[in-house]
PQR file of N, CA, C, O and H, with PARSE charges and radii, in Angstrom:
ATOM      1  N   UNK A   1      84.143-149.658 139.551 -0.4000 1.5000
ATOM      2  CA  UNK A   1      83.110-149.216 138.648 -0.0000 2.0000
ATOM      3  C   UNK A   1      81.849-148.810 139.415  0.5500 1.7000
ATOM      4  O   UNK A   1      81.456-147.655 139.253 -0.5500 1.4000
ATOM      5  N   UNK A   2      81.249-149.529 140.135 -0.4000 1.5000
ATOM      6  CA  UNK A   2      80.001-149.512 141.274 -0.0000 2.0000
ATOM      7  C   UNK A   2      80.175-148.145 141.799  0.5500 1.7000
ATOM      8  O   UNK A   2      79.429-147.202 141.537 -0.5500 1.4000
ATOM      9  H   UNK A   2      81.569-150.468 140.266  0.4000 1.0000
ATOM     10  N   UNK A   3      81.454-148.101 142.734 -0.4000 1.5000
ATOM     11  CA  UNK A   3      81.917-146.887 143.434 -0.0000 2.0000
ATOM     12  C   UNK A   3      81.816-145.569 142.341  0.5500 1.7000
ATOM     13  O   UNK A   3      81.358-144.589 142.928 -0.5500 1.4000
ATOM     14  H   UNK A   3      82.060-148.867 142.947  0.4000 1.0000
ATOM     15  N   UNK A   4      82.022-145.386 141.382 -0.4000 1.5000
ATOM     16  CA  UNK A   4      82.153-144.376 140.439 -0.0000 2.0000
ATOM     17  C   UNK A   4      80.763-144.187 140.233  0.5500 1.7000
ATOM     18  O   UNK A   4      80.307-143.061 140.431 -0.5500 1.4000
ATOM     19  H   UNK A   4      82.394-146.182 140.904  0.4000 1.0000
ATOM     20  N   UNK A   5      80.127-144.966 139.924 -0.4000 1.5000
ATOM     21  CA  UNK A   5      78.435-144.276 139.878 -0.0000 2.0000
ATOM     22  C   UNK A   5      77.898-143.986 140.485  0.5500 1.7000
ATOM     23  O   UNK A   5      77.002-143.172 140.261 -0.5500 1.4000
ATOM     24  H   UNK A   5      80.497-145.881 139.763  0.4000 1.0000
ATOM     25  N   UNK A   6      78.237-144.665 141.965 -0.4000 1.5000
ATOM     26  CA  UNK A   6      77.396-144.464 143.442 -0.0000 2.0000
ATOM     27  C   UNK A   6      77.986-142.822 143.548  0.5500 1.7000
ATOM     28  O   UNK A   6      77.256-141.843 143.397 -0.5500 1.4000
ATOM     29  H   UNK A   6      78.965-145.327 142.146  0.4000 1.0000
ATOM     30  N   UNK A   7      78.944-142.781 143.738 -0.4000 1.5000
ATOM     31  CA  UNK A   7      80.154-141.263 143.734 -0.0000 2.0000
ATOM     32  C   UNK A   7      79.083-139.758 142.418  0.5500 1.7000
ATOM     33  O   UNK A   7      78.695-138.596 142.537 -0.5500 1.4000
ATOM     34  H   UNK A   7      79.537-143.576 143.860  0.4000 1.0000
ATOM     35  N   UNK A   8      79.073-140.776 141.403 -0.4000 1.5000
ATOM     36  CA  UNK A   8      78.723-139.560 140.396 -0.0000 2.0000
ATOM     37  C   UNK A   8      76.613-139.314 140.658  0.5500 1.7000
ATOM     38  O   UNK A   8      75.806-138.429 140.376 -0.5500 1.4000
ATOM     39  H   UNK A   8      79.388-141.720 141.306  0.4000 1.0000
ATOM     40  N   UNK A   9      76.557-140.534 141.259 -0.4000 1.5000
ATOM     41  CA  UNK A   9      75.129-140.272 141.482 -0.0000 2.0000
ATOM     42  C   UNK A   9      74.364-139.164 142.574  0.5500 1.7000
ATOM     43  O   UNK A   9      73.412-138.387 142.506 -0.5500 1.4000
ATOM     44  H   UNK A   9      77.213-141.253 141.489  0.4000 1.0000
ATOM     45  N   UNK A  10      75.741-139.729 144.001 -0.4000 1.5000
ATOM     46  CA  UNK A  10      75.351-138.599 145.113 -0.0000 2.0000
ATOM     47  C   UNK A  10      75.697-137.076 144.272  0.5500 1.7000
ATOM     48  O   UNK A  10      74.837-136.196 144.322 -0.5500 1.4000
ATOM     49  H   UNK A  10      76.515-140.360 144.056  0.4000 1.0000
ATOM     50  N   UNK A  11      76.848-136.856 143.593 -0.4000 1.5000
ATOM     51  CA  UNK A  11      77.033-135.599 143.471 -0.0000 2.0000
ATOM     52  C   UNK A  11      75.691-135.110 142.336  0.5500 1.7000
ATOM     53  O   UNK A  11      74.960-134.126 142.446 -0.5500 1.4000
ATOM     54  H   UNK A  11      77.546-137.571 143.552  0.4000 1.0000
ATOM     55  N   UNK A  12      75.687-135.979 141.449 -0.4000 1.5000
ATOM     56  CA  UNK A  12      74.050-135.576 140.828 -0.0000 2.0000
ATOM     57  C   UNK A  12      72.832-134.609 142.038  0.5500 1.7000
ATOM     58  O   UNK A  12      72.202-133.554 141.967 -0.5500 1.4000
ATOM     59  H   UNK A  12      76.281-136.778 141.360  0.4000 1.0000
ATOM     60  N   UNK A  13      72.994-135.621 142.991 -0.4000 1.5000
ATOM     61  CA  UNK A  13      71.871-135.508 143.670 -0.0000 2.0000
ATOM     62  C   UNK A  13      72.079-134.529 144.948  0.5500 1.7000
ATOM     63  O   UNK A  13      71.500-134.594 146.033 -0.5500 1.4000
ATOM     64  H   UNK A  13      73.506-136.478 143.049  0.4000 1.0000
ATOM     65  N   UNK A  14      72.860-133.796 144.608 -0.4000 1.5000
ATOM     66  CA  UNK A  14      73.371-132.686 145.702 -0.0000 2.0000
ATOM     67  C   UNK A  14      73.252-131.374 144.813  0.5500 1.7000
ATOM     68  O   UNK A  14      73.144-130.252 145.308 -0.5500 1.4000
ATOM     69  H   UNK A  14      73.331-133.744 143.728  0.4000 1.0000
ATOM     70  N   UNK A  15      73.289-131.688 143.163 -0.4000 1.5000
ATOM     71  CA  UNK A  15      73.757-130.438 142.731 -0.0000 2.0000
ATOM     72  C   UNK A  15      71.628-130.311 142.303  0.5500 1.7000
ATOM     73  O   UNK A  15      71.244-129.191 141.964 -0.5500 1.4000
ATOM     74  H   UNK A  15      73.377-132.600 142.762  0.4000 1.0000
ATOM     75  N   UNK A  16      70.812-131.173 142.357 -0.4000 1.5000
ATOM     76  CA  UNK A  16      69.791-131.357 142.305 -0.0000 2.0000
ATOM     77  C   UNK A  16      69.059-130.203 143.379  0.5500 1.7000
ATOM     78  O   UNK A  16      68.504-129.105 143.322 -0.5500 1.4000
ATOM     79  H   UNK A  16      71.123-132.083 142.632  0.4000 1.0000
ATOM     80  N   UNK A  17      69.578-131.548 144.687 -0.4000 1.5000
ATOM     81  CA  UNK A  17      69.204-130.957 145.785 -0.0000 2.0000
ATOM     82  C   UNK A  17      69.156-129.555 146.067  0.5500 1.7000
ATOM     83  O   UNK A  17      68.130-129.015 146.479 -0.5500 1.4000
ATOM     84  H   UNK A  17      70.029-132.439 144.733  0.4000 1.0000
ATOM     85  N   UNK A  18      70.399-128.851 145.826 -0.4000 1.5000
ATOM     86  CA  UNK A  18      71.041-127.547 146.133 -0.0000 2.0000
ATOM     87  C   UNK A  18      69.951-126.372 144.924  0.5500 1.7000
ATOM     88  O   UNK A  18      69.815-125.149 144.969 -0.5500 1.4000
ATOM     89  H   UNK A  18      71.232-129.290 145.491  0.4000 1.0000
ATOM     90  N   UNK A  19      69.349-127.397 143.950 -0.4000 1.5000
ATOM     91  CA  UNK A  19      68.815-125.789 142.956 -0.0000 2.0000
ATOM     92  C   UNK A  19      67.260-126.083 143.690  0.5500 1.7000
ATOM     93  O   UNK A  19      66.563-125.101 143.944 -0.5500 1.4000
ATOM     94  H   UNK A  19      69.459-128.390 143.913  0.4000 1.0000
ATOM     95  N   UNK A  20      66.793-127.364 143.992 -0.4000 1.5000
ATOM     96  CA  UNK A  20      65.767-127.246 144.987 -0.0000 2.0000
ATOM     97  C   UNK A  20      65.166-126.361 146.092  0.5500 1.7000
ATOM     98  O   UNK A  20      64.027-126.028 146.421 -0.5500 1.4000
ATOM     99  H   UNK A  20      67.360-128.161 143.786  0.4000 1.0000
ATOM    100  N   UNK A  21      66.782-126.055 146.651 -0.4000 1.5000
ATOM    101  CA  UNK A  21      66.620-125.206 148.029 -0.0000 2.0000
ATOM    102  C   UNK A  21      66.789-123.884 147.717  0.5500 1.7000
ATOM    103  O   UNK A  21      66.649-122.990 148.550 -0.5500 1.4000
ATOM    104  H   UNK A  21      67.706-126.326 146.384  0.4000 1.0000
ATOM    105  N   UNK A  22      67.237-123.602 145.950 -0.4000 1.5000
ATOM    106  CA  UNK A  22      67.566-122.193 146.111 -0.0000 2.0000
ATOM    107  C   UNK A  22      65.892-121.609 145.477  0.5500 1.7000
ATOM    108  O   UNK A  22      65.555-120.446 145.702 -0.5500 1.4000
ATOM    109  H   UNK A  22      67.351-124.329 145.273  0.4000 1.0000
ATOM    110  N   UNK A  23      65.008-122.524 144.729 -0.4000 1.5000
ATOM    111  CA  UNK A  23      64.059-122.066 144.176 -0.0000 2.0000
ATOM    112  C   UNK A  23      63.457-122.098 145.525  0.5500 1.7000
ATOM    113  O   UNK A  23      63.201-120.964 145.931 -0.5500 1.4000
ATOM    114  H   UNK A  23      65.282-123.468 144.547  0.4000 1.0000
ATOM    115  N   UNK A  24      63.107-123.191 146.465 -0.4000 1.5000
ATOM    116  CA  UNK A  24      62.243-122.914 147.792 -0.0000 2.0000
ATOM    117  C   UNK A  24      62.524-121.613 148.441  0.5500 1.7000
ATOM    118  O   UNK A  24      61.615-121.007 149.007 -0.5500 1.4000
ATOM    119  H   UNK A  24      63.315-124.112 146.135  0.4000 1.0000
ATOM    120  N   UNK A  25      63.660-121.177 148.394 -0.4000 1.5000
ATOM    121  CA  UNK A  25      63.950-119.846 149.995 -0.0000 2.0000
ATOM    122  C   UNK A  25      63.863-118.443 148.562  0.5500 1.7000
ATOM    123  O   UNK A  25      63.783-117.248 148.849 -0.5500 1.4000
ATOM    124  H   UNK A  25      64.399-121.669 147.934  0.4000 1.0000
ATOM    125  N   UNK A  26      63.894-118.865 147.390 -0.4000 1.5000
ATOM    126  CA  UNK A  26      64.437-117.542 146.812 -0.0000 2.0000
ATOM    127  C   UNK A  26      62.762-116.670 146.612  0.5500 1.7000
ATOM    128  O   UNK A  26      61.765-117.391 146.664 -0.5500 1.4000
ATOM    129  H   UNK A  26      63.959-119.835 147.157  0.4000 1.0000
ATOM    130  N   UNK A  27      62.613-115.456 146.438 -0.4000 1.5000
ATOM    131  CA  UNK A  27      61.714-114.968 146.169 -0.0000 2.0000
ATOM    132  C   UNK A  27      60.665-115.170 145.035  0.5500 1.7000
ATOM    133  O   UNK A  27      61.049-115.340 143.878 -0.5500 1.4000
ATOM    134  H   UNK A  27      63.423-114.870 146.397  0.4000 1.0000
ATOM    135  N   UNK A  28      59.647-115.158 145.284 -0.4000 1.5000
ATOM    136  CA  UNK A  28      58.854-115.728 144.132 -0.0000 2.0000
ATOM    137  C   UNK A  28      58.958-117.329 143.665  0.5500 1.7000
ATOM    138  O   UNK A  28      58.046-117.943 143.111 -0.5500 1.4000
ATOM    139  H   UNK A  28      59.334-115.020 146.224  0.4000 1.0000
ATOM    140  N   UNK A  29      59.920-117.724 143.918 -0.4000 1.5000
ATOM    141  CA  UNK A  29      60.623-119.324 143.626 -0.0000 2.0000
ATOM    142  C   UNK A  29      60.687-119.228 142.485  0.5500 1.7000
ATOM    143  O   UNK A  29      59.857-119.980 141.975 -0.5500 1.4000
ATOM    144  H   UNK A  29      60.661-117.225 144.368  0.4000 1.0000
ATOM    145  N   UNK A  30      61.225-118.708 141.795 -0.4000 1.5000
ATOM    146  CA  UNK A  30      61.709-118.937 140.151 -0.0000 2.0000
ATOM    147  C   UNK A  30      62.755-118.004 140.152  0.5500 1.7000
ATOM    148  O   UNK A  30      62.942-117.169 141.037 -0.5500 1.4000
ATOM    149  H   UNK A  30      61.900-118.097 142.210  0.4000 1.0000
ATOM    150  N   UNK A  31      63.619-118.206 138.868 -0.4000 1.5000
ATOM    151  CA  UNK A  31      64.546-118.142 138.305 -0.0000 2.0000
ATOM    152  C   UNK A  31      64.765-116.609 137.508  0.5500 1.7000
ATOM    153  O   UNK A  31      63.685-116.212 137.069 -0.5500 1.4000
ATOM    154  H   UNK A  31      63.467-118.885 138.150  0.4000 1.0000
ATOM    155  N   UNK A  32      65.401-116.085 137.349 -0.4000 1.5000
ATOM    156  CA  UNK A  32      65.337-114.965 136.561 -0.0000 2.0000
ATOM    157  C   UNK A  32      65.169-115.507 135.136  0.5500 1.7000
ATOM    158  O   UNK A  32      65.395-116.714 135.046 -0.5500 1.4000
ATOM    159  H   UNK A  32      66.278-116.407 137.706  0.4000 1.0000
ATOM    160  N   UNK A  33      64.895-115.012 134.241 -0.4000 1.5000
ATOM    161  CA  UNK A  33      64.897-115.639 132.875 -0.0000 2.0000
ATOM    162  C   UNK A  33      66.098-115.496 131.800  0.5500 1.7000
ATOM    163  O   UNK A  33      66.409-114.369 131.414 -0.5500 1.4000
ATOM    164  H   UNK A  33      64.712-114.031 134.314  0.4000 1.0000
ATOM    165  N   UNK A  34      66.736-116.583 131.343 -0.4000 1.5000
ATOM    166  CA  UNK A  34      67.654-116.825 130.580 -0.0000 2.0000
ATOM    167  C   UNK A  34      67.366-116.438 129.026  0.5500 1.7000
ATOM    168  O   UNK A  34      68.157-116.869 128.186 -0.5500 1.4000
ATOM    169  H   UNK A  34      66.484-117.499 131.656  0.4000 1.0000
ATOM    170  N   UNK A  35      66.503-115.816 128.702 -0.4000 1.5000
ATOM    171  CA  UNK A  35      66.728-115.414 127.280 -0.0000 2.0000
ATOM    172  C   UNK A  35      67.151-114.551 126.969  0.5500 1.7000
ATOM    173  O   UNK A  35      66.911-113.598 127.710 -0.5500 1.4000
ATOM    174  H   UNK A  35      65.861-115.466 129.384  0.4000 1.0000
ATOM    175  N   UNK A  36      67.996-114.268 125.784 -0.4000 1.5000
ATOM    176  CA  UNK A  36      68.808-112.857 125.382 -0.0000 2.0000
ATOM    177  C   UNK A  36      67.627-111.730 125.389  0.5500 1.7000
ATOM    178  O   UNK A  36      67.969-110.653 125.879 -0.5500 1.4000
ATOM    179  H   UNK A  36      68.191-115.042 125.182  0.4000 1.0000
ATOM    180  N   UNK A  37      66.620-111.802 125.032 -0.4000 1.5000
ATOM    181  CA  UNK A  37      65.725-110.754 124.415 -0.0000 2.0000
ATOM    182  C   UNK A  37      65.157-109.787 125.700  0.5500 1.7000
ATOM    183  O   UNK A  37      65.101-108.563 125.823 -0.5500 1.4000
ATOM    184  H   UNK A  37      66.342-112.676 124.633  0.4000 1.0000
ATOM    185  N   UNK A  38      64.785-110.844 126.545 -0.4000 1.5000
ATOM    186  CA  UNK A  38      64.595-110.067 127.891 -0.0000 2.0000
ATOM    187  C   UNK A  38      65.270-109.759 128.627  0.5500 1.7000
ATOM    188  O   UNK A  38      64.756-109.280 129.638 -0.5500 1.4000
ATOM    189  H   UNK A  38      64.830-111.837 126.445  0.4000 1.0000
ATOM    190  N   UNK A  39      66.947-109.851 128.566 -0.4000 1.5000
ATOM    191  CA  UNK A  39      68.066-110.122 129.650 -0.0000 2.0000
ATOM    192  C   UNK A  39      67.969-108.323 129.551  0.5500 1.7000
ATOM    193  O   UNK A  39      67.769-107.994 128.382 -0.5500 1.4000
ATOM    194  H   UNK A  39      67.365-110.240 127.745  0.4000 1.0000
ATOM    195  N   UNK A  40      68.076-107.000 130.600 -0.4000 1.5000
ATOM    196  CA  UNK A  40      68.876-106.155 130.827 -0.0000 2.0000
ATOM    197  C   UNK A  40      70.047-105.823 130.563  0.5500 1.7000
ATOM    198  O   UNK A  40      70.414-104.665 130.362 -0.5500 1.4000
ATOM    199  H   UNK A  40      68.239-107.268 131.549  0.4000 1.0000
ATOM    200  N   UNK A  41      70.886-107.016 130.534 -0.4000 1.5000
ATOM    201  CA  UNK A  41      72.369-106.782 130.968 -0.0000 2.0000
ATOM    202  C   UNK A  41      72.886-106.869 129.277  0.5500 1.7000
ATOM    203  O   UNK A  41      73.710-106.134 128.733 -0.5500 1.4000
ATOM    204  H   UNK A  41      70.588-107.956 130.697  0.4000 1.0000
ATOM    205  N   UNK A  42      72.128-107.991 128.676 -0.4000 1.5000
ATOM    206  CA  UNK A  42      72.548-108.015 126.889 -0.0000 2.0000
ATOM    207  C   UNK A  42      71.808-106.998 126.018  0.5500 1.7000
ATOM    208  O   UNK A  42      72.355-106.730 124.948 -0.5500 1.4000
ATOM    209  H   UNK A  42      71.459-108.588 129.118  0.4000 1.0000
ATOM    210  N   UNK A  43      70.398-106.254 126.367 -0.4000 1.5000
ATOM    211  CA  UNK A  43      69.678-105.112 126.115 -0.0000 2.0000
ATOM    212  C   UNK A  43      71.065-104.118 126.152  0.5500 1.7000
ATOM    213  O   UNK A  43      71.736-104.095 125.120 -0.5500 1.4000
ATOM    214  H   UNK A  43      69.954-106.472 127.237  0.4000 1.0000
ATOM    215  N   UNK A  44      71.472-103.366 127.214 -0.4000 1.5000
ATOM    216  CA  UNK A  44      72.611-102.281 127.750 -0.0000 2.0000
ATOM    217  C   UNK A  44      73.662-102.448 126.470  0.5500 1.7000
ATOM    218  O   UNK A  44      74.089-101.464 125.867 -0.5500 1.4000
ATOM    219  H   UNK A  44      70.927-103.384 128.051  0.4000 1.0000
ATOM    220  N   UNK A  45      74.079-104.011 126.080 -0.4000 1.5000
ATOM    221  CA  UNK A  45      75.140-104.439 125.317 -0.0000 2.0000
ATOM    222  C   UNK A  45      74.769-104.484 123.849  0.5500 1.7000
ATOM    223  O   UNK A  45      75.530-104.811 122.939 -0.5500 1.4000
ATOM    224  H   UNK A  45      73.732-104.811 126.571  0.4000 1.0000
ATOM    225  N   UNK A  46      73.450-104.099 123.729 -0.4000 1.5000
ATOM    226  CA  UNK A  46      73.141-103.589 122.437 -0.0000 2.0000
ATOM    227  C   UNK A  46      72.923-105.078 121.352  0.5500 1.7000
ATOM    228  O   UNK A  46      72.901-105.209 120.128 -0.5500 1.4000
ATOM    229  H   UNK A  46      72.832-103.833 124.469  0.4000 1.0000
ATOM    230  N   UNK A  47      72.778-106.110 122.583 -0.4000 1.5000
ATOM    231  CA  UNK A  47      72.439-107.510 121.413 -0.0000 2.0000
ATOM    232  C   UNK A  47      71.061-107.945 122.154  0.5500 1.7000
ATOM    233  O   UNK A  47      70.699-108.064 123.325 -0.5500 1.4000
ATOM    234  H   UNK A  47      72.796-106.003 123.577  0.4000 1.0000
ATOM    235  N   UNK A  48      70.480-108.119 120.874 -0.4000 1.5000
ATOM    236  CA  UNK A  48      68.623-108.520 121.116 -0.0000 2.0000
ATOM    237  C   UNK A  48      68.961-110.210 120.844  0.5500 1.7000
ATOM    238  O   UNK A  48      69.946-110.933 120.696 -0.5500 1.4000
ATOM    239  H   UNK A  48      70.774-108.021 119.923  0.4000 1.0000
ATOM    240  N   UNK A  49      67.507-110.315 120.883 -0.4000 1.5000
ATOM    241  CA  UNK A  49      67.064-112.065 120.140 -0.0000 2.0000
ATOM    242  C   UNK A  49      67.161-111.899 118.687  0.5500 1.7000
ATOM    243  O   UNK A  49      66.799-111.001 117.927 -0.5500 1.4000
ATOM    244  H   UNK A  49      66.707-109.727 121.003  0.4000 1.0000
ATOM    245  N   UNK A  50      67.872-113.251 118.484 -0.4000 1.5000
ATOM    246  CA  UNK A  50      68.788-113.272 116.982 -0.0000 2.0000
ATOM    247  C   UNK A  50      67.284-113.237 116.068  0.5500 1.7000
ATOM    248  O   UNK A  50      67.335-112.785 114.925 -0.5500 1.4000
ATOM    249  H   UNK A  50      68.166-113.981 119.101  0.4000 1.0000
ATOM    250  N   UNK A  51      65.969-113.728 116.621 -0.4000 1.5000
ATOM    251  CA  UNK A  51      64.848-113.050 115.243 -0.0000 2.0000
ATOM    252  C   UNK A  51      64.801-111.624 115.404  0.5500 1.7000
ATOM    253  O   UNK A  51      64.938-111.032 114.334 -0.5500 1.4000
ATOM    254  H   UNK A  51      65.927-114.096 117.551  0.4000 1.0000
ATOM    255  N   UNK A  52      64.651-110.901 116.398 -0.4000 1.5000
ATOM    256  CA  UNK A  52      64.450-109.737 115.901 -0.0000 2.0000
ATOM    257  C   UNK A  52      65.430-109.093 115.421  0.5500 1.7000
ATOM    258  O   UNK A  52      65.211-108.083 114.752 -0.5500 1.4000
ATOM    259  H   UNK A  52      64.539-111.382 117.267  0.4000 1.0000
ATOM    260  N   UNK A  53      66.696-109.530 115.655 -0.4000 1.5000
ATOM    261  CA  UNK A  53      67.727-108.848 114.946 -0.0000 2.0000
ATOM    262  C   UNK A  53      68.163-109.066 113.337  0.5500 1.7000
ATOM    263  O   UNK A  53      68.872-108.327 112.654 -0.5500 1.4000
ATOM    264  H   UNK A  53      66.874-110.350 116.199  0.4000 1.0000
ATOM    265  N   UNK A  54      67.462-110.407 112.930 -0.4000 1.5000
ATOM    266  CA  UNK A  54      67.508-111.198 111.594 -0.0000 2.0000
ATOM    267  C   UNK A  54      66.070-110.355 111.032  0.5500 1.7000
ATOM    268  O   UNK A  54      66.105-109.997 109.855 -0.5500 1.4000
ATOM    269  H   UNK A  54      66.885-111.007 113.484  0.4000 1.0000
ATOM    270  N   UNK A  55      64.610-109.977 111.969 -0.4000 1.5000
ATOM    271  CA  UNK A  55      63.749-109.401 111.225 -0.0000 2.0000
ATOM    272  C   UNK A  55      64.430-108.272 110.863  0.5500 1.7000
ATOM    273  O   UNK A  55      64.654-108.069 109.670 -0.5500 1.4000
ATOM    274  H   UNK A  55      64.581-110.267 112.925  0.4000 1.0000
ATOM    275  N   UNK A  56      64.804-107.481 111.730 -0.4000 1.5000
ATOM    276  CA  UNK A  56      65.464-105.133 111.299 -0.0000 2.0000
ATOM    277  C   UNK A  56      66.809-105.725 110.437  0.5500 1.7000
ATOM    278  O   UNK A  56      67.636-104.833 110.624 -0.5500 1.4000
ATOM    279  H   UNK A  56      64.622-107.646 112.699  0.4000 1.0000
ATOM    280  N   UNK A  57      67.371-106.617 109.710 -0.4000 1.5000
ATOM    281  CA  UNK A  57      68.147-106.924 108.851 -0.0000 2.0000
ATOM    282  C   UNK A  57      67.448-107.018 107.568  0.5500 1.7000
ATOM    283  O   UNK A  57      67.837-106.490 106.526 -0.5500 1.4000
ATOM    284  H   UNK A  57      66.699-107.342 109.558  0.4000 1.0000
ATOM    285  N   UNK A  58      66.321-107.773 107.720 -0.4000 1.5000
ATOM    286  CA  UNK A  58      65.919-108.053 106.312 -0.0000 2.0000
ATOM    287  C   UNK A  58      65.041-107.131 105.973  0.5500 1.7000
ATOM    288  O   UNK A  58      64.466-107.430 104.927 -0.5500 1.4000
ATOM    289  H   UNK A  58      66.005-108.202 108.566  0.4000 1.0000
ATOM    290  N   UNK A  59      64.561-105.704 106.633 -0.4000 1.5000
ATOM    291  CA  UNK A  59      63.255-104.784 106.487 -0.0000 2.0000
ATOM    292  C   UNK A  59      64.030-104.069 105.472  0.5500 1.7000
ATOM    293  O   UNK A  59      63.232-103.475 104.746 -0.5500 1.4000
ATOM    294  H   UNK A  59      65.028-105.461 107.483  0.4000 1.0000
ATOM    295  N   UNK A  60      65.039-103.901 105.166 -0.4000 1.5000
ATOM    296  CA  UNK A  60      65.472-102.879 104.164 -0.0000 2.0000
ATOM    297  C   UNK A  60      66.286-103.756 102.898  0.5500 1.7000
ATOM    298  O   UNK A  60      67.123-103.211 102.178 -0.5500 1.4000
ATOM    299  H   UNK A  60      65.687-104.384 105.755  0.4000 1.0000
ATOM    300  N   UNK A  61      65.973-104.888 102.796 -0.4000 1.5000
ATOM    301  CA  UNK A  61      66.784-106.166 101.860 -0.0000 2.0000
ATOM    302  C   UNK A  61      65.198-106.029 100.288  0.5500 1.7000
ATOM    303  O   UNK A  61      63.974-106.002 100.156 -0.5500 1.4000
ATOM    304  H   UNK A  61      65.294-105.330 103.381  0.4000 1.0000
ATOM    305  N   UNK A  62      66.052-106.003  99.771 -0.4000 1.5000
ATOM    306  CA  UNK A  62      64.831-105.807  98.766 -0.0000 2.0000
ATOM    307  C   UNK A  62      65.403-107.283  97.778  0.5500 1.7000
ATOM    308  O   UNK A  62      65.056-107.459  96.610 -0.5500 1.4000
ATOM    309  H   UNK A  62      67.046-106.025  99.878  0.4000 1.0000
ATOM    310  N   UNK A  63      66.332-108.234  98.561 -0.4000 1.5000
ATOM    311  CA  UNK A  63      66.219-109.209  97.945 -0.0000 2.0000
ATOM    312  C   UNK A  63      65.631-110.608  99.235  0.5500 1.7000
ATOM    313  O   UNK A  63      65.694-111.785  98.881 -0.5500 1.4000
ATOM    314  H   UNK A  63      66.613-108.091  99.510  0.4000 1.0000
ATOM    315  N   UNK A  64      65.302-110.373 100.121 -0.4000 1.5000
ATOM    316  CA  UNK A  64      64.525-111.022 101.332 -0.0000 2.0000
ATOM    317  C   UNK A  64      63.359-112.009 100.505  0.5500 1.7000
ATOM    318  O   UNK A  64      62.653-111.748  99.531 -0.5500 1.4000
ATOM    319  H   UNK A  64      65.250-109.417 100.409  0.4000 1.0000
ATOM    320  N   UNK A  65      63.492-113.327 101.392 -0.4000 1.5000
ATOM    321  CA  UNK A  65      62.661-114.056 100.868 -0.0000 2.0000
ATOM    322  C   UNK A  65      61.253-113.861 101.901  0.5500 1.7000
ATOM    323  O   UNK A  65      61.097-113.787 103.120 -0.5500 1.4000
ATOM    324  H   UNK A  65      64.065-113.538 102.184  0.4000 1.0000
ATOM    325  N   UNK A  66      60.530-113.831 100.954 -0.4000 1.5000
ATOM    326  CA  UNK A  66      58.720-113.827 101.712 -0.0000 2.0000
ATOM    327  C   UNK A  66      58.371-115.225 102.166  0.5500 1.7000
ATOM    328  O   UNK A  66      57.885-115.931 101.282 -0.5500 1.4000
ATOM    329  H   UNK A  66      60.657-113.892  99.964  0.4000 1.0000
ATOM    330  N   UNK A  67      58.516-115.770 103.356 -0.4000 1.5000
ATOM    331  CA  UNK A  67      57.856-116.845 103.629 -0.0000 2.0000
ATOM    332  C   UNK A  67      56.623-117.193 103.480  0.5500 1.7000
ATOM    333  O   UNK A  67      56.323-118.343 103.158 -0.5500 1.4000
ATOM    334  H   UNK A  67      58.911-115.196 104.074  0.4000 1.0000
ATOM    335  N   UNK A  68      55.889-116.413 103.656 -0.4000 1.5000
ATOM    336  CA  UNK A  68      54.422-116.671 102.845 -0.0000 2.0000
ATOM    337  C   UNK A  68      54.130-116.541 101.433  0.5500 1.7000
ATOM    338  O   UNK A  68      53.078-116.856 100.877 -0.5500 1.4000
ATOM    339  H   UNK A  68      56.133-115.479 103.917  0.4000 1.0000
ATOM    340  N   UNK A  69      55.471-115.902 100.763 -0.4000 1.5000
ATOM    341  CA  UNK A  69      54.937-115.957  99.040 -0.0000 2.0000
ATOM    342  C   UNK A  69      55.539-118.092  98.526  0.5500 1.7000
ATOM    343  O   UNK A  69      55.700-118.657  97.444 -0.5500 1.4000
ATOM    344  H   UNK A  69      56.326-115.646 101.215  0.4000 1.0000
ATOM    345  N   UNK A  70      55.637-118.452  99.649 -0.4000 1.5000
ATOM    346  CA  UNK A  70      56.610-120.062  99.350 -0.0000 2.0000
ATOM    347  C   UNK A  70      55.096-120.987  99.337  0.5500 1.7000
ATOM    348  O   UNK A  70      55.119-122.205  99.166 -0.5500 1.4000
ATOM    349  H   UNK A  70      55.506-117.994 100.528  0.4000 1.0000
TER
END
């Protein structure tokens, strides 16, 4: 049991370690950004962020609820 945590702890602490060293050497030190809305690659694929795609759904719904008429 001991051995299994000591085991799952180093690998914790390697997969830690390892995003440490990639933000230190990588340019700028950050990450590209993970959201659909800004991604390029899901833009090209013709899928946005699920609000703006839920707002240009409901602009022509003439049964759409008004959150501010609530």
């Amino acid at each position: 049991m001991l051995k299994t945590i000591i085991i799952s702890a180093a690998i914790l602490g390697l997969g830690i370690l390892g995003m440490c060293v990639r933000i230190m050497f990588k340019k700028n030190g950050t990450f590209h950004s993970q959201d659909v809305g800004q991604s390029k690659a899901m833009h090209d694929r013709g899928v946005g962020c699920t609000r703006s795609q839920d707002r240009q759904a409901q602009r022509g719904n003439p049964l759409r609820l008004n959150v501010n008429d609530l």
